[in-house]
KOLKEMAR-448372 format. One record per residue (C-alpha): x, y, z. Coordinates in pm, 1 decimal. Each point is the difference from the previous one (the first is absolute). Last residue first. Layout:
<rec px="X" py="Y" pz="Z"/>
...
This chain:
<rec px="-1258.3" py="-1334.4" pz="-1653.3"/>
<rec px="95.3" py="-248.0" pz="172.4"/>
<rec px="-217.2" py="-293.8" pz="-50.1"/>
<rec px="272.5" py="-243.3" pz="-115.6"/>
<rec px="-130.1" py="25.4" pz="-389.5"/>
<rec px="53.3" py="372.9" pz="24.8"/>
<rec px="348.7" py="2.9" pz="194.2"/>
<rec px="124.5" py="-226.7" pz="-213.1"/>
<rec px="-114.5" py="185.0" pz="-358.9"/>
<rec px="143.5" py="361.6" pz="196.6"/>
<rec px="340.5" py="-171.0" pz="49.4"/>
<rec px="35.7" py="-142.5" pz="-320.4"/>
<rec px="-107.9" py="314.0" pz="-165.6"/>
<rec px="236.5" py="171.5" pz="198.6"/>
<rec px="296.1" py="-219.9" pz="-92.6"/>
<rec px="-150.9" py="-1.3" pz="-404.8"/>
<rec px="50.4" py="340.8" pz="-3.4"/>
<rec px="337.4" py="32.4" pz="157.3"/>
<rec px="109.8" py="-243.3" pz="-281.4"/>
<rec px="-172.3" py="187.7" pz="-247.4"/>
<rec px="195.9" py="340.3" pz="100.8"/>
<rec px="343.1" py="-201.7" pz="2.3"/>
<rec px="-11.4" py="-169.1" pz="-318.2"/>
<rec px="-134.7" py="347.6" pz="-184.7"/>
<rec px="301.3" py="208.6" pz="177.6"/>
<rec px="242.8" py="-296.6" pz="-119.1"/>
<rec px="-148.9" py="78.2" pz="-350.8"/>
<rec px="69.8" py="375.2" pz="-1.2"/>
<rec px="328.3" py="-113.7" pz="145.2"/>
<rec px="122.8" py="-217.1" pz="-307.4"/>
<rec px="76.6" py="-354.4" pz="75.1"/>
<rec px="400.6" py="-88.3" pz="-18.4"/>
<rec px="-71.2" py="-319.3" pz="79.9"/>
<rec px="194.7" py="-21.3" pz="297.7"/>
<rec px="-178.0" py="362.5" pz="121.6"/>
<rec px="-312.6" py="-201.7" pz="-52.4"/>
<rec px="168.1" py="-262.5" pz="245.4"/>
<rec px="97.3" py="276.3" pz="244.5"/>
<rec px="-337.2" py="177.9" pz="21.9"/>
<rec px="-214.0" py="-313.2" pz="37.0"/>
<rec px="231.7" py="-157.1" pz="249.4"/>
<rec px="14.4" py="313.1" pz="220.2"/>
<rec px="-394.9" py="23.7" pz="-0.7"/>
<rec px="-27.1" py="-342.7" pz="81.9"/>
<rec px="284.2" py="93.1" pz="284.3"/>
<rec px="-211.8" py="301.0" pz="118.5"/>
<rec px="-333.7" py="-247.0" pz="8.8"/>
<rec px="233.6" py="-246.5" pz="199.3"/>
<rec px="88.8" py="277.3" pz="264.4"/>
<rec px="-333.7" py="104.3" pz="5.0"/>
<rec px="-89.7" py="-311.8" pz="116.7"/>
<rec px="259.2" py="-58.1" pz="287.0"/>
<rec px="-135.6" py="395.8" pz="128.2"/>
<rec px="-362.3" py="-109.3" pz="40.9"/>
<rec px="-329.1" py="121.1" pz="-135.2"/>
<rec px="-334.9" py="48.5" pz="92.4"/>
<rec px="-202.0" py="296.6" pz="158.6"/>
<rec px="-51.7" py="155.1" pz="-273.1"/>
<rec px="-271.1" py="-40.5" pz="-280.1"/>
<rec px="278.0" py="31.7" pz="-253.1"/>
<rec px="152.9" py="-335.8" pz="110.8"/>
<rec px="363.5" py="-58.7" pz="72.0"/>
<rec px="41.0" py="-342.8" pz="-185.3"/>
<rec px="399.7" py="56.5" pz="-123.6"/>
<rec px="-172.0" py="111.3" pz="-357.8"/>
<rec px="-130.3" py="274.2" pz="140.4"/>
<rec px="337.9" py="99.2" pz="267.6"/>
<rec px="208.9" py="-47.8" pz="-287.2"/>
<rec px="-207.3" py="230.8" pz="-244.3"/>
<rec px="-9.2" py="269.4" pz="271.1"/>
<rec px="358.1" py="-48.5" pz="1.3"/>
<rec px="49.3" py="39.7" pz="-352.9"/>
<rec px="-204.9" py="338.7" pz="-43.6"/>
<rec px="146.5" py="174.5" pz="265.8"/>
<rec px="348.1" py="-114.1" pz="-149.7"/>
<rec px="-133.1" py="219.9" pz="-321.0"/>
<rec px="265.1" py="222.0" pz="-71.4"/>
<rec px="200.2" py="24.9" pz="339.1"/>
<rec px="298.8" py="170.5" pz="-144.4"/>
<rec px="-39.4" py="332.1" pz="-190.5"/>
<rec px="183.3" py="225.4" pz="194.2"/>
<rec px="323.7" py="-272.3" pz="17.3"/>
<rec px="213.9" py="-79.8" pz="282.6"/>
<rec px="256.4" py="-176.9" pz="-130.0"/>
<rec px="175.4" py="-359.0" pz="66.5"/>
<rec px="-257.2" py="-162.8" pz="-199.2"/>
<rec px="-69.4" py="-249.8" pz="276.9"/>
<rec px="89.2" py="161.0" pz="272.1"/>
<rec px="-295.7" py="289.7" pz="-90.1"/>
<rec px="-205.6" py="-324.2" pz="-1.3"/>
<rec px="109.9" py="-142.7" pz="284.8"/>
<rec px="-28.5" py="366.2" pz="188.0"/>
<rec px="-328.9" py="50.4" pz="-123.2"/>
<rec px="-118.0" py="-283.0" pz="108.1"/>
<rec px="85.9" py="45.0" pz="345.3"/>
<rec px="-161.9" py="333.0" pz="23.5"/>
<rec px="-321.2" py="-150.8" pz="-185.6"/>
<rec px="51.2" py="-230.5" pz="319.0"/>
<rec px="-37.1" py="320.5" pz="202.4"/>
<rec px="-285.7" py="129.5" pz="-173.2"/>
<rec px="-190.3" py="-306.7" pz="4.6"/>
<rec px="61.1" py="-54.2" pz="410.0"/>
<rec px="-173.3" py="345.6" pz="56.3"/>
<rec px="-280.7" py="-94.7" pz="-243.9"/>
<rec px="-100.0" py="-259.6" pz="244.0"/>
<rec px="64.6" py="157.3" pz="267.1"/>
<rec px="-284.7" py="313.3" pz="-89.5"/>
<rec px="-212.9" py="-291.4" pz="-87.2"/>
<rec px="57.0" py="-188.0" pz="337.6"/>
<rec px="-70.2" py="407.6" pz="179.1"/>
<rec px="-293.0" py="34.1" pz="-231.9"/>
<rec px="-164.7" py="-349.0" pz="156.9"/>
<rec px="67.2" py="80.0" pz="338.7"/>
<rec px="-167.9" py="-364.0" pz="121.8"/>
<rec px="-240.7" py="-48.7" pz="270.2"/>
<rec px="-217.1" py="-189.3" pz="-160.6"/>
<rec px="-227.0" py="246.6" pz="-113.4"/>
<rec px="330.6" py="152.5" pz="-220.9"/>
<rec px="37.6" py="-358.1" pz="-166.4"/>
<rec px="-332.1" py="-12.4" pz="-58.4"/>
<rec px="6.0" py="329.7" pz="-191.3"/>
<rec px="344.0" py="-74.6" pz="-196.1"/>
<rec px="-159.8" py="-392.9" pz="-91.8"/>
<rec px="245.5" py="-253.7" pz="-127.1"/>
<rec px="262.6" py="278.6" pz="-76.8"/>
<rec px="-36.5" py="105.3" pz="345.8"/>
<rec px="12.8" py="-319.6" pz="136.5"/>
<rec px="287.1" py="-136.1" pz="-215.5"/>
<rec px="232.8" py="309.1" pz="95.5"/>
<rec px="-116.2" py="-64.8" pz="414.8"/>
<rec px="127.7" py="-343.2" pz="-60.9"/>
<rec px="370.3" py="114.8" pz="-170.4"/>
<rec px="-16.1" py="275.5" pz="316.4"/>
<rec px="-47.7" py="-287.7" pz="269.7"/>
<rec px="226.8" py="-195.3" pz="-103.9"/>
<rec px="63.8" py="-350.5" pz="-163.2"/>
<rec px="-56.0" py="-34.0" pz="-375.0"/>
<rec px="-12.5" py="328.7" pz="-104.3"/>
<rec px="294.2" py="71.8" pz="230.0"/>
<rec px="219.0" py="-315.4" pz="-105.3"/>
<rec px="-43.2" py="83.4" pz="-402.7"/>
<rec px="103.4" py="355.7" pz="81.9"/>
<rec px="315.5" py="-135.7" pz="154.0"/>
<rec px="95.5" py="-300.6" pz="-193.8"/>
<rec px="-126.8" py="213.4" pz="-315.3"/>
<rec px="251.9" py="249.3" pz="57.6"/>
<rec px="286.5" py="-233.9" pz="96.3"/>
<rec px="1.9" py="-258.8" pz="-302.8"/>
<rec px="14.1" py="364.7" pz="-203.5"/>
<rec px="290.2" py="110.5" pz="140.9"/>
<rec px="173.3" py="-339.0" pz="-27.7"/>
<rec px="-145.1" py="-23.1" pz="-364.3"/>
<rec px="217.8" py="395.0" pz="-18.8"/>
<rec px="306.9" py="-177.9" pz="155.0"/>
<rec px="-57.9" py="-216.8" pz="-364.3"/>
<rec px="169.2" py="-345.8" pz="149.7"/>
<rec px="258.2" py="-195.5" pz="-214.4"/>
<rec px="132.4" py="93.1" pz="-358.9"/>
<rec px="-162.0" py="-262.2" pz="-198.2"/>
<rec px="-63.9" py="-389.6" pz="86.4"/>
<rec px="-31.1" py="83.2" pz="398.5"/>
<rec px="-249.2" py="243.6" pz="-140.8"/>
<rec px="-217.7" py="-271.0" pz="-157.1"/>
<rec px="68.9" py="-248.5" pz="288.7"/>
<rec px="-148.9" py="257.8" pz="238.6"/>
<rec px="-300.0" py="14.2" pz="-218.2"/>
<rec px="-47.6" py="-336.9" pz="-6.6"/>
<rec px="56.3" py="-28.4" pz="401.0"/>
<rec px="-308.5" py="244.8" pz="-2.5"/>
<rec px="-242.7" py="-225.1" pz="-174.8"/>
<rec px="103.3" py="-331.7" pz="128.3"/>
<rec px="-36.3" py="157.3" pz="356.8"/>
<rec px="-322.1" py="174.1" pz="-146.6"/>
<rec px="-157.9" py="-348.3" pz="-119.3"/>
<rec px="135.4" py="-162.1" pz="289.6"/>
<rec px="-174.1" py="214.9" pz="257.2"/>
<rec px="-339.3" py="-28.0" pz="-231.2"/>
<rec px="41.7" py="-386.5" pz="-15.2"/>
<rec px="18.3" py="-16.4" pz="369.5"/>
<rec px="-295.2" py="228.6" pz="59.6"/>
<rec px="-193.5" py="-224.0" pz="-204.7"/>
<rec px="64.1" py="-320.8" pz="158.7"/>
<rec px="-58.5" py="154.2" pz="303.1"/>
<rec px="-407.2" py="170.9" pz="-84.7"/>
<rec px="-32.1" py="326.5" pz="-49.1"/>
<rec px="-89.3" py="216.1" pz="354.7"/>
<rec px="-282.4" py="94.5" pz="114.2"/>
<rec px="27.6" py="265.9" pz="361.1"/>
<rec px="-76.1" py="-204.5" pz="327.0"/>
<rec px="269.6" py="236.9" pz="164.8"/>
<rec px="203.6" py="-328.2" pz="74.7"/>
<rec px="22.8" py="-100.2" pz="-385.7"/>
<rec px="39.6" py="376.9" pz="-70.2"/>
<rec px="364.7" py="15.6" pz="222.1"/>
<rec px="88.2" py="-292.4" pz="-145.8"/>
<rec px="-50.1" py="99.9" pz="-368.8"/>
<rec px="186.7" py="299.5" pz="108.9"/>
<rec px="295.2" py="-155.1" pz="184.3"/>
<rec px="28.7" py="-243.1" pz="-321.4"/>
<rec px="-25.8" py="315.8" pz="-242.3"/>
<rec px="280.3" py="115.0" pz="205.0"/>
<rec px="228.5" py="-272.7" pz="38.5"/>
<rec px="-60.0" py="-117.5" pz="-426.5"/>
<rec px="81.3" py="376.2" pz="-130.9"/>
<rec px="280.8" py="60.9" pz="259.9"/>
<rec px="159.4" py="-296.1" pz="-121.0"/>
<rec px="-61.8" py="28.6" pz="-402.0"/>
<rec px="169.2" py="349.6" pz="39.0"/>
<rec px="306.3" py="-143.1" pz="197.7"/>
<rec px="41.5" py="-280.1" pz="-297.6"/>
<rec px="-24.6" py="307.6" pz="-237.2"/>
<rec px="249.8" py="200.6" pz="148.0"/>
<rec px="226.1" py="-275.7" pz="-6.4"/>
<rec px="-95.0" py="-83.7" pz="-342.2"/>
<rec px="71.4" py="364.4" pz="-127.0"/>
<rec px="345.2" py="21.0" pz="189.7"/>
<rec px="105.5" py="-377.4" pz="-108.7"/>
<rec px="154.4" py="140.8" pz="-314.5"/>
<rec px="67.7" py="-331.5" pz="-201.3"/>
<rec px="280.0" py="-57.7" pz="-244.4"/>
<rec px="258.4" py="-161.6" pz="228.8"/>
<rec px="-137.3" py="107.8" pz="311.2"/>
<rec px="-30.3" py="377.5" pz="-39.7"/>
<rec px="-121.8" py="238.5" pz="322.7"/>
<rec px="-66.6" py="325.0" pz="-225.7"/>
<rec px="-34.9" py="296.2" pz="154.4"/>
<rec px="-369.7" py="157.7" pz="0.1"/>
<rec px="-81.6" py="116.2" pz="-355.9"/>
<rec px="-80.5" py="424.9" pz="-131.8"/>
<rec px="-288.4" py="81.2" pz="-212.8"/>
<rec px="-185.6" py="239.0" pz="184.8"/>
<rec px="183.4" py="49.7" pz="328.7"/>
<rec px="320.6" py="-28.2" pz="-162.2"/>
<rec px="-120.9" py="270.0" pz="-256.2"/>
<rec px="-108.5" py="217.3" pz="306.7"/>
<rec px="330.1" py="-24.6" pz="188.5"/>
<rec px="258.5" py="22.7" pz="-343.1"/>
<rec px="60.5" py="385.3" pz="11.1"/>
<rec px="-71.5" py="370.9" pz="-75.1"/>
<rec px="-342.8" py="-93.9" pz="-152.1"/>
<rec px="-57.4" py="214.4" pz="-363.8"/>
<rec px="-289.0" py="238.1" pz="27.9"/>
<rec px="-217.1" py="-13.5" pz="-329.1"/>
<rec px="-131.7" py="352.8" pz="-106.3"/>
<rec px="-365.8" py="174.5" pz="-10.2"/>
<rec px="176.6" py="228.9" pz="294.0"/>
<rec px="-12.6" py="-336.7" pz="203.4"/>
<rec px="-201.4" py="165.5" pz="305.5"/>
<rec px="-216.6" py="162.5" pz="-212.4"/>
<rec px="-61.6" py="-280.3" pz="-256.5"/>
<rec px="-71.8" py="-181.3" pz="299.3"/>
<rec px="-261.2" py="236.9" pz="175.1"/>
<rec px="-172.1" py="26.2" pz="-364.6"/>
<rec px="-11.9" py="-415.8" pz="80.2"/>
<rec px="-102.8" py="27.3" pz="303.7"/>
<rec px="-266.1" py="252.1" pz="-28.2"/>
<rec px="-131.2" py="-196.6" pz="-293.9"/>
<rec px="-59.5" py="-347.0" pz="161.7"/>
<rec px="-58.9" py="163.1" pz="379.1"/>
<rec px="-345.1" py="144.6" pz="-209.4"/>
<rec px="-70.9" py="-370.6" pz="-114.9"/>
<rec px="95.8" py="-109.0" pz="272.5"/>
<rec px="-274.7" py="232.3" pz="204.2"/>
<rec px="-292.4" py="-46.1" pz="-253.4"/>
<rec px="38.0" py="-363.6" pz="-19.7"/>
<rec px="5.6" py="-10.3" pz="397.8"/>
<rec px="-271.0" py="176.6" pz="53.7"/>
<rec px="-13.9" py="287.5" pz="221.8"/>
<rec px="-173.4" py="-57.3" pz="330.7"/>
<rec px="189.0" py="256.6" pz="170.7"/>
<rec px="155.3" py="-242.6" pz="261.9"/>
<rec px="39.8" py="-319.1" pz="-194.7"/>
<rec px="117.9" py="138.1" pz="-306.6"/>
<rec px="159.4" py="338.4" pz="29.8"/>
<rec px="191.3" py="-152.4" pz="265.7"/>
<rec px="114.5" py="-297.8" pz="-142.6"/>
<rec px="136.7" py="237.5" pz="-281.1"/>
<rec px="242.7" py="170.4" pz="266.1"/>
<rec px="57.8" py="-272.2" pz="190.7"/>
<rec px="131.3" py="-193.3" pz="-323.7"/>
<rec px="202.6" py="265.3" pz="-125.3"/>
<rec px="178.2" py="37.3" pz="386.4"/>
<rec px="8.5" py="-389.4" pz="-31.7"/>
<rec px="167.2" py="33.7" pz="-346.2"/>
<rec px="249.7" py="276.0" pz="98.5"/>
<rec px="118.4" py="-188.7" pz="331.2"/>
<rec px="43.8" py="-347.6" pz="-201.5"/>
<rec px="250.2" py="220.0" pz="-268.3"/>
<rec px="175.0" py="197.3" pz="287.0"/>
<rec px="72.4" py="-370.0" pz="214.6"/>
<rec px="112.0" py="-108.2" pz="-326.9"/>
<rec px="208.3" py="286.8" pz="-63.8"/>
<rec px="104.3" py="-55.0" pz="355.0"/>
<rec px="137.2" py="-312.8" pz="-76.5"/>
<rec px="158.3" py="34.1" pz="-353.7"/>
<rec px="286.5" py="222.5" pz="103.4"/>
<rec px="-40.6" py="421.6" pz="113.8"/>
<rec px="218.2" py="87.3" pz="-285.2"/>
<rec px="-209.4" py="277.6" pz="-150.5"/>
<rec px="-71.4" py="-238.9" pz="-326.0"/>
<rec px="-201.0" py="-181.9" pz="267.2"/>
<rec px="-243.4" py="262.5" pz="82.1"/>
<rec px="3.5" py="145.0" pz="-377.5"/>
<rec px="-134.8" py="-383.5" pz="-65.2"/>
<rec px="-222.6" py="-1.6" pz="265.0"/>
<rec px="-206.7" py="292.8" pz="-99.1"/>
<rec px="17.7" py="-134.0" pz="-394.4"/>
<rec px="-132.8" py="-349.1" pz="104.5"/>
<rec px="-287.1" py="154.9" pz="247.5"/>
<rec px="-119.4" py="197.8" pz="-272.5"/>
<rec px="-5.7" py="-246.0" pz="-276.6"/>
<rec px="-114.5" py="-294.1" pz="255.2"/>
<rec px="-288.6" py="239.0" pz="54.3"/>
<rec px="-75.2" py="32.3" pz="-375.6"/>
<rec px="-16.3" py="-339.7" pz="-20.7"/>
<rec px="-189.8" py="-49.4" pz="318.0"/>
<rec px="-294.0" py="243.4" pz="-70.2"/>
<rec px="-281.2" py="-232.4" pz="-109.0"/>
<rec px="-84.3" py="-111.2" pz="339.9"/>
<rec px="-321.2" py="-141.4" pz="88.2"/>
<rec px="-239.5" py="-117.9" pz="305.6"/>
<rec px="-262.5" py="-242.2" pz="55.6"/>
<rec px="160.5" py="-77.4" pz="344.7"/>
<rec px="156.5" py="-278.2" pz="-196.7"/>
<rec px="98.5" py="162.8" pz="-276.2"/>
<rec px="280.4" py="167.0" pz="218.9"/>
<rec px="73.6" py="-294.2" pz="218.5"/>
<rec px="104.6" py="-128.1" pz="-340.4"/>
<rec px="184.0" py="308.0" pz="-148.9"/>
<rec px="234.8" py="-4.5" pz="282.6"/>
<rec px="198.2" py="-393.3" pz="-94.0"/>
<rec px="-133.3" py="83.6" pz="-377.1"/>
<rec px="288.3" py="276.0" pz="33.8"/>
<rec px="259.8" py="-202.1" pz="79.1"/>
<rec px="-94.8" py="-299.1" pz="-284.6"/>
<rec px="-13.7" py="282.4" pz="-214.2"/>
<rec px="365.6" py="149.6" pz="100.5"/>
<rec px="151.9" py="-320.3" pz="-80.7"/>
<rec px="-73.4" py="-16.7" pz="-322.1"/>
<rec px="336.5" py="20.9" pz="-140.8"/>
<rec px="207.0" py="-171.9" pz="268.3"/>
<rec px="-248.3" py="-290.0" pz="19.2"/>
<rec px="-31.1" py="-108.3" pz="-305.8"/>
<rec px="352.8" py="74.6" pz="-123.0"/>
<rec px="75.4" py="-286.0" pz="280.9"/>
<rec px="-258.9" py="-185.0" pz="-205.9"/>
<rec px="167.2" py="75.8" pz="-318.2"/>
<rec px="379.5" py="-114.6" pz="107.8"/>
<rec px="-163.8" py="-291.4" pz="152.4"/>
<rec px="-155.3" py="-136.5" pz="-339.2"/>
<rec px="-348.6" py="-48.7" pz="-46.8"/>
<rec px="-120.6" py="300.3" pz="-181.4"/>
<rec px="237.8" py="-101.2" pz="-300.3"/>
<rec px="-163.5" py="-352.1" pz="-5.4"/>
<rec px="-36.5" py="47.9" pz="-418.9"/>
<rec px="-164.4" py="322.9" pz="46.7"/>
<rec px="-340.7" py="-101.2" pz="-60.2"/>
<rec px="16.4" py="-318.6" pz="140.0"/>
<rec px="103.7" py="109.5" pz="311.2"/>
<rec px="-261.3" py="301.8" pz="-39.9"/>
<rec px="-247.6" py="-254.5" pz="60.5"/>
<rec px="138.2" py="-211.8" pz="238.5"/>
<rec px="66.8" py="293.8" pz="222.8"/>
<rec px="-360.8" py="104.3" pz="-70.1"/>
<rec px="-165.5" py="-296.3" pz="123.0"/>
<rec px="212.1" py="-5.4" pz="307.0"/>
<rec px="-91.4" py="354.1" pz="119.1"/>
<rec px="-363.8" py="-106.8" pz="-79.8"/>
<rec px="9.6" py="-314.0" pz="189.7"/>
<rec px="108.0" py="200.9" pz="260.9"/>
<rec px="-270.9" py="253.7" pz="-16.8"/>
<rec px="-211.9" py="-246.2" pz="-6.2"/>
<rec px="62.6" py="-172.6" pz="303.4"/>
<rec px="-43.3" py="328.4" pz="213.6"/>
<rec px="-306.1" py="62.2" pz="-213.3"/>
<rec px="-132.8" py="-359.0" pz="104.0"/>
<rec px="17.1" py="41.4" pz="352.4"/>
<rec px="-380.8" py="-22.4" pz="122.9"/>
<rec px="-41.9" py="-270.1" pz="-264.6"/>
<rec px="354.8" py="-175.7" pz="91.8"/>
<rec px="-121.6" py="-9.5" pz="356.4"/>
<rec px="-401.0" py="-146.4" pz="-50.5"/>
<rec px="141.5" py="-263.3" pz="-195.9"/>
<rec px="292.6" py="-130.7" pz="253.4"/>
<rec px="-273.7" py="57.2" pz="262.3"/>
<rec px="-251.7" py="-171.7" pz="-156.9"/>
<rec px="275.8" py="-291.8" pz="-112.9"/>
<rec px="126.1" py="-22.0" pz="384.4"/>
<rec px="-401.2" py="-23.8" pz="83.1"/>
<rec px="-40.8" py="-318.1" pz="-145.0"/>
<rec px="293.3" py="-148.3" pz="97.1"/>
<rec px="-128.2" py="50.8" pz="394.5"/>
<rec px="-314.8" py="-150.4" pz="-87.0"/>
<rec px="172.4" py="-282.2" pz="-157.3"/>
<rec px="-54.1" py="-108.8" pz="-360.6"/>
């Protein structure tokens, strides 16, 4: 064996070790579809259920996107239910004015960042933890709610939200194929493949590791074949969810500035090490402040999908979507240590979560034991993540 083969297999070995959670979790998400396909007699694997997927759990896989850099800076935030709650009825007596679905939007993201600065606050400039200040924002929202509601659902004055929430692009039939989802999915697969090849260039020539060719091949394939399977799923239904359009957006965007600004590097630094961080130059409560800025106004945006998605504004909405995006972001490989995470993972840990929930919804499992499922899943994810850290030296 050549010198040069010799050290392909090291680094081929020494890459899936340093990336096995990533691989993991996908094996995981597979695992379970298989599982539950069994269960349910393939139920779980028809398009009309995987569109139902991703228009009914939507608003997890939005709020994992801001819980992330959250748990990275070794921060919390139990109050997003009750914050969707609020931020859901105050849009929804916006709209029901007249005003049209825009600026209702626009009022909804506007609410949750002025939520968000004002919790942020507490927290990184008073030195109040962040468990103690969610968990304060979780009850004055929700008596704020009931307020604002009157303890009563308000009825939306119009189709905008639910077209937001569960509404389709139009239809572009050949024969008996909507080409809208596999356009959009052939575009996806593009920008995916240009820019990770820009960025494994741009590493190569900063002298930064990178996994070896054959490898990075496979893994563009993998998510080409991935994506373009999901596109095919939709094609098979009713087209393209505008709310997975939403939601292909969001974590473009906040995927993009962890990955490659100066803010999504100053967020790993200070969850990596606050008081380093701050010697280095670094305005550690001003990133953590952010942070929970950017939470508040995607809690905004999810509580406009998820008001859209009922088609009321109800005082007691929210009931536990802290809890479930927490979960995604554990099980997605965000560790509890801070400091790690990334917004592709959490993504997959909110769509194990969404799996898990909709197949024990397929058979017809009672919610005391979906809450049991759920709680021992989340479990496990931070066992895992404490048992690798331990044996790698971490801890």
């Amino acid at each position: 064996m050549s010198d040069t083969a010799l050290t392909k297999k090291v680094n081929i070995g020494e890459f899936f070790k340093s990336n096995i959670k990533s691989y993991s979790m996908f094996l995981m998400l597979a695992v379970i579809l298989i599982i539950f396909a069994v269960l349910t007699g393939g139920i779980n694997l028809t398009p009309r259920n995987f569109t139902n997927i991703f228009i009914q759990y939507s608003y997890v896989l939005i709020l994992a996107v801001g819980m992330v850099q959250v748990i990275i800076v070794l921060g919390i935030d139990l109050s997003v239910g009750s914050v969707c709650a609020f931020i859901g009825a105050i849009s929804a007596l916006v709209y029901n004015t007249g005003i049209g679905m825009g600026p209702s939007l626009i009022v909804a993201l506007l609410v949750g960042l002025g939520v968000g600065a004002f919790q942020g606050f507490w927290i990184a400039y008073l030195q109040i933890p962040a468990f103690i200040v969610t968990l304060a924002g979780m009850m004055l929202f929700r008596g704020l709610s009931y307020i604002v509601t009157n303890i009563s659902p308000i009825a939306l004055k119009g189709d905008g939200y639910k077209q937001l929430a569960s509404g389709f692009f139009p239809n572009l039939m050949v024969g008996d194929t909507d080409l809208t989802p596999l356009i959009a999915g052939a575009a996806i697969c593009l920008i995916f493949v240009v820019s990770d090849c820009i960025a494994r260039k741009s590493k190569i020539e900063n002298k930064f590791e990178v996994p070896p060719a054959p490898l990075f091949i496979g893994k563009l394939v993998l998510v080409c074949v991935l994506v373009m399977a999901l596109a095919q799923r939709f094609s098979a239904y009713r087209g393209l969810p505008v709310i997975v359009a939403v939601l292909g957006i969001t974590v473009f965007i906040f995927n993009f500035m962890m990955r490659n600004t100066i803010l999504g590097r100053y967020i790993y630094a200070v969850g990596g090490n606050a008081r380093s961080a701050k010697l280095s130059g670094i305005n550690s409560d001003f990133v953590i402040f952010l942070v929970f800025c950017i939470m508040g106004m995607l809690t905004g945006l999810a509580a406009v999908v998820s008001t859209g998605y009922m088609n009321t504004a109800l005082p007691q909405a929210g009931n536990q979507f802290e809890m479930d995006a927490i979960a995604a972001c554990y099980i997605g490989g965000v560790s509890a240590s801070g400091g790690i995470g990334t917004v592709v993972g959490v993504i997959i840990g909110g769509l194990i979560m969404s799996v898990i929930n909709n197949g024990m919804l397929l058979m017809n499992m009672g919610a005391a034991w979906q809450q049991v499922v759920k709680a021992s899943i989340v479990l496990l994810a931070v066992f895992y993540d404490v048992y690798t850290r331990r044996k790698a030296g971490l801890n």
